[in-house]
C-alpha positions in Angstrom: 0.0 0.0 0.0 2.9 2.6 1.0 4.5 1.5 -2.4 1.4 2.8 -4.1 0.9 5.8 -2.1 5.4 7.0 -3.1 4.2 6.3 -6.7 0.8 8.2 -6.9 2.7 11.3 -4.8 6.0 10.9 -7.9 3.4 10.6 -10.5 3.1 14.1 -11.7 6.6 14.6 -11.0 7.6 11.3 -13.1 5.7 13.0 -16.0 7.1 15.7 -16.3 10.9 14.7 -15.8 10.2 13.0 -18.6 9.6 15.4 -21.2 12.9 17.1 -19.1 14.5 14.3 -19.8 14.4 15.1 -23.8 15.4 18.5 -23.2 18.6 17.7 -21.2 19.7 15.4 -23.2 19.9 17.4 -26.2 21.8 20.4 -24.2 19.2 22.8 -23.2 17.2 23.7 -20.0 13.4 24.3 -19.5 12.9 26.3 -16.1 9.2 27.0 -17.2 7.6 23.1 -16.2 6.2 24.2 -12.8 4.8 27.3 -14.5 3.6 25.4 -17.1 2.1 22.3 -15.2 0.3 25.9 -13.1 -1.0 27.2 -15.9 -2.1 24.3 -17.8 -4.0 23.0 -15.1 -5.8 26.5 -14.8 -6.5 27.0 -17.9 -8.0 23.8 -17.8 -10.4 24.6 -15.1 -11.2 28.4 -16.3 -12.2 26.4 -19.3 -13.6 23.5 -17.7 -16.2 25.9 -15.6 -16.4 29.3 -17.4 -16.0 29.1 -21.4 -17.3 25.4 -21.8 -20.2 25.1 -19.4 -18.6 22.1 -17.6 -17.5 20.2 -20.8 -14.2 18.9 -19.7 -13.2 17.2 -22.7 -12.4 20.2 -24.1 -11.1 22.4 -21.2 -8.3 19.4 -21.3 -7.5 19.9 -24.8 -7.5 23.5 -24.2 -4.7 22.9 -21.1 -3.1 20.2 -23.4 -2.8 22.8 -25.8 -1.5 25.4 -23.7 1.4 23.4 -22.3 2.8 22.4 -26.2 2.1 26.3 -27.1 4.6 27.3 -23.8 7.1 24.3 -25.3 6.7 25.9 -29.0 8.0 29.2 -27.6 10.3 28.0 -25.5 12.1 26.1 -28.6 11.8 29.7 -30.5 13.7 31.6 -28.5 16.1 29.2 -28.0 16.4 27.2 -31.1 15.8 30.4 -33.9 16.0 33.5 -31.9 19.1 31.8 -30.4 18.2 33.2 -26.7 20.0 31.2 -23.8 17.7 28.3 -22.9 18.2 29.0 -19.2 17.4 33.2 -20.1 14.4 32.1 -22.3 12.8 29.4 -20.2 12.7 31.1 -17.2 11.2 34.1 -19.0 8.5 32.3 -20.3 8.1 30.6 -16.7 7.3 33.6 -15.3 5.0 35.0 -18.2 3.5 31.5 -17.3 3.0 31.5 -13.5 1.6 35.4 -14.3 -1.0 34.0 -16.4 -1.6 31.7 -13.9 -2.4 34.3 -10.9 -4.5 36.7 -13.4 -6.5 33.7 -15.1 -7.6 33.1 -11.4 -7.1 36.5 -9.3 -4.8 34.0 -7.3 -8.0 32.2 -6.5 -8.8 27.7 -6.6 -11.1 27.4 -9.8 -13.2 24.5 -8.0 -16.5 22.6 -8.5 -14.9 21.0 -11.5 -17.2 17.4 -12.6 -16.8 14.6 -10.8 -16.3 12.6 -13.8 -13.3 15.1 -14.5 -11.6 13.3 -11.4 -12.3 10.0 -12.6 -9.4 11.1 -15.1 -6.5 10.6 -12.2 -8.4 8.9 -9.6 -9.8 5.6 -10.8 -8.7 2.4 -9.6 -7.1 -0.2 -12.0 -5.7 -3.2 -10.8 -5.0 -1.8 -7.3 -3.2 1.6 -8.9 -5.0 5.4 -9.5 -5.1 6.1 -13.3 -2.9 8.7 -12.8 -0.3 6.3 -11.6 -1.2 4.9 -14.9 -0.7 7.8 -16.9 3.3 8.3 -15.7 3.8 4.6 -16.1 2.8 5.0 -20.0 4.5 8.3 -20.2 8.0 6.7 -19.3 7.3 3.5 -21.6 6.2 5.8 -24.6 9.4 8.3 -23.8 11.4 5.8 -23.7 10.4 4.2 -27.0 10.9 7.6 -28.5 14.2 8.4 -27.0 15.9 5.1 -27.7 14.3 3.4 -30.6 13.6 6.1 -32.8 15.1 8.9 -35.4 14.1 11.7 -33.2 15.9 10.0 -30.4 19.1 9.1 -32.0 19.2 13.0 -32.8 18.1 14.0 -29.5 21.7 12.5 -28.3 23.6 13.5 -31.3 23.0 17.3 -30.6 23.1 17.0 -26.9 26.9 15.4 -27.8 28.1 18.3 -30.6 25.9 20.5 -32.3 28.1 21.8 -34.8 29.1 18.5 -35.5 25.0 17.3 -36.0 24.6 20.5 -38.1 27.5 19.7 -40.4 26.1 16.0 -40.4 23.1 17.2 -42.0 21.2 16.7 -38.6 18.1 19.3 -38.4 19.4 20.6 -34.8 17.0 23.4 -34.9 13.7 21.3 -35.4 15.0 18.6 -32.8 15.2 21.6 -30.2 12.0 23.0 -30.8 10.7 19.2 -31.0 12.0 18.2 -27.3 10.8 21.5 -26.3 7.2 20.9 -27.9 7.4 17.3 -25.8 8.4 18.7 -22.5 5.6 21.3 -22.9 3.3 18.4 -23.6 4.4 16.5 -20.4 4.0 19.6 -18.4 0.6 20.3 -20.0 -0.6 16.4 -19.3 0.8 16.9 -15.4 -1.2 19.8 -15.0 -4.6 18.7 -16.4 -4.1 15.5 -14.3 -3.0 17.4 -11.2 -6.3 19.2 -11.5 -8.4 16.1 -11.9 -6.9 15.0 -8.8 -7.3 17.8 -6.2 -10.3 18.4 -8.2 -9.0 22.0 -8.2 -7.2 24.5 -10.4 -4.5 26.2 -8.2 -2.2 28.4 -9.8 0.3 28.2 -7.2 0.5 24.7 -7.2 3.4 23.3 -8.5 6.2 26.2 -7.8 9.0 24.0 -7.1 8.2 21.1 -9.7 10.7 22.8 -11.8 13.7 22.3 -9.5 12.8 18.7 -8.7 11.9 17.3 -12.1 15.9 18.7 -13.4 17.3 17.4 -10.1 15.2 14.0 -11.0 16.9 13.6 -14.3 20.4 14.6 -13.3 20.1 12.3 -10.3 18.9 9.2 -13.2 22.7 9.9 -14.8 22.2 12.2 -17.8 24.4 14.7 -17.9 23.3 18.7 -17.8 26.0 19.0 -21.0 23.7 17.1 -23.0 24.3 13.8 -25.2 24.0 11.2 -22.1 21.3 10.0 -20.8 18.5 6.9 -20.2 14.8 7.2 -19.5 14.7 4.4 -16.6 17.2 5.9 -15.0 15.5 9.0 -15.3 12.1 6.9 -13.6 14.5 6.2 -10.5 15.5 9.4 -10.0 12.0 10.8 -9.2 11.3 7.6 -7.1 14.5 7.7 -5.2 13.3 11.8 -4.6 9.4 9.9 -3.9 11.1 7.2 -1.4 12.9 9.7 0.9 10.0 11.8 0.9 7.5 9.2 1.8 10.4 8.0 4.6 10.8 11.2 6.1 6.7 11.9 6.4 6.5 8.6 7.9 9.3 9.2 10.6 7.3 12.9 11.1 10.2 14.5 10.2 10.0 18.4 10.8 8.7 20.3 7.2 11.8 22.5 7.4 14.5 20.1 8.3 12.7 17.5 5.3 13.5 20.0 3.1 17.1 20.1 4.4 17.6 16.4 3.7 15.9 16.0 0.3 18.4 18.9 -1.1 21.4 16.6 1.0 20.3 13.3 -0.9 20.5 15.8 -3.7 23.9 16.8 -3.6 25.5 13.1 -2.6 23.8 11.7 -5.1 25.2 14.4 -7.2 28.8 14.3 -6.1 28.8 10.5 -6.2 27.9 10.7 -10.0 30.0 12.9 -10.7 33.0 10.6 -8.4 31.4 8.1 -11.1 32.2 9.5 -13.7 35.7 10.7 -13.1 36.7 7.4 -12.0 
């Protein structure tokens, strides 16, 4: 039971360290997923309870929508505009979270359909849906990253861009591609998030940013870019999920929990990195 309970609370993490996943490996950074998992999710209830008279089909293709729009611009500015990823991201973040606040008045959009919920919450084979939902986001990822064209790419200009580019490798669409799939994940966290807390809360997710990179780095692939592997990826957030779950179980102090999640952060870190060099 405690097993399922770490990977329904990593579930919305694990989704969108995935689409981070595609990013880092191919060089860049997105500092706008907690914005965008925020914003996604609002837009989704706004649209959900205000422009769609409770048809929630379409609010979620509306917040699915929103979260590949934030990816689109992200990969503009970075990949064509040639802006610094980490510059551009966070930018766009913070447009994002802004959104967020004024889509809302920094108000929960609630009384979403209780259908809506059965989106994340419904039991299947002892595990919520939304549980589901990050297990078939890492198998389809990691299809995509490490059986495909795309993927191959993906590692090829994380390794040496000017090497891809002389290869005849489109670096510019493969950017804006992994920046597209990130947005996706983010959007797909956020409408899911919703359906769960039944809630659209557009301060909900402000340090989902920090913890899906830190998730990736901790899986192994390198912030350079060209290295990297999608189940390893899947145990960084659970490694994050299991010392969470075991400090809330030993009542572990809110304060000093956060002290020794960054610690398992930087160990895990420096130990790679020890890796490495050996």
């Amino acid at each position: 039971r405690n097993l399922a309970q770490i990977l329904l609370q990593i579930s919305t993490l694990g989704i969108a360290a995935v689409g981070a996943t595609f990013v880092i490996i191919s060089g860049d950074l997105d500092l706008s997923i907690g914005a965008n998992v925020a914003v996604s999710g609002v837009i989704t209830a706004v649209a959900t309870m205000n422009w769609f008279g409770g048809n929630w089909v379409l609010g979620v293709a509306l917040g699915l929508t929103c979260g590949v729009s934030i990816g689109l611009v992200n990969g503009f500015l970075s990949a064509i505009l040639r802006v610094p990823a980490f510059i551009a991201t966070l930018g766009v973040g913070v447009i994002a979270g802004g959104l967020a606040l004024w889509l809302t008045n920094g108000l929960t959009v609630s009384g979403l359909p209780e259908d809506f919920a059965a989106l994340a919450t419904t039991n299947i084979f002892g595990l919520q849906t939304l549980v589901w939902f990050m297990l078939a986001t890492f198998l389809i990822g990691g299809i995509v990253l490490h059986f495909t064209n795309h993927g191959l790419r993906t590692f090829v200009v994380g390794g040496n861009r000017e090497a891809a580019f002389l290869s005849g490798v489109p670096v510019s669409r493969v950017r804006i591609t992994n920046f597209a799939i990130a947005g996706l994940c983010a959007g797909l966290a956020g409408v899911l998030l919703t359906a769960r807390v039944q809630a659209g809360q557009p301060s909900i997710s402000t340090t989902l940013t920090l913890y899906a990179t830190a998730s990736v780095i901790l899986g192994g692939t390198s912030l350079l870019g060209g290295e990297g592997f999608m189940l390893r990826t899947f145990f960084g957030v659970l490694l994050i999920g299991v010392v969470q779950n075991g400090l809330d179980i030993m009542r572990v102090d809110y304060a000093l929990k956060e002290v020794a999640v960054g610690t398992v952060f930087v160990l895990a870190a420096a130990s790679e990195a020890l890796r490495r060099r050996r």
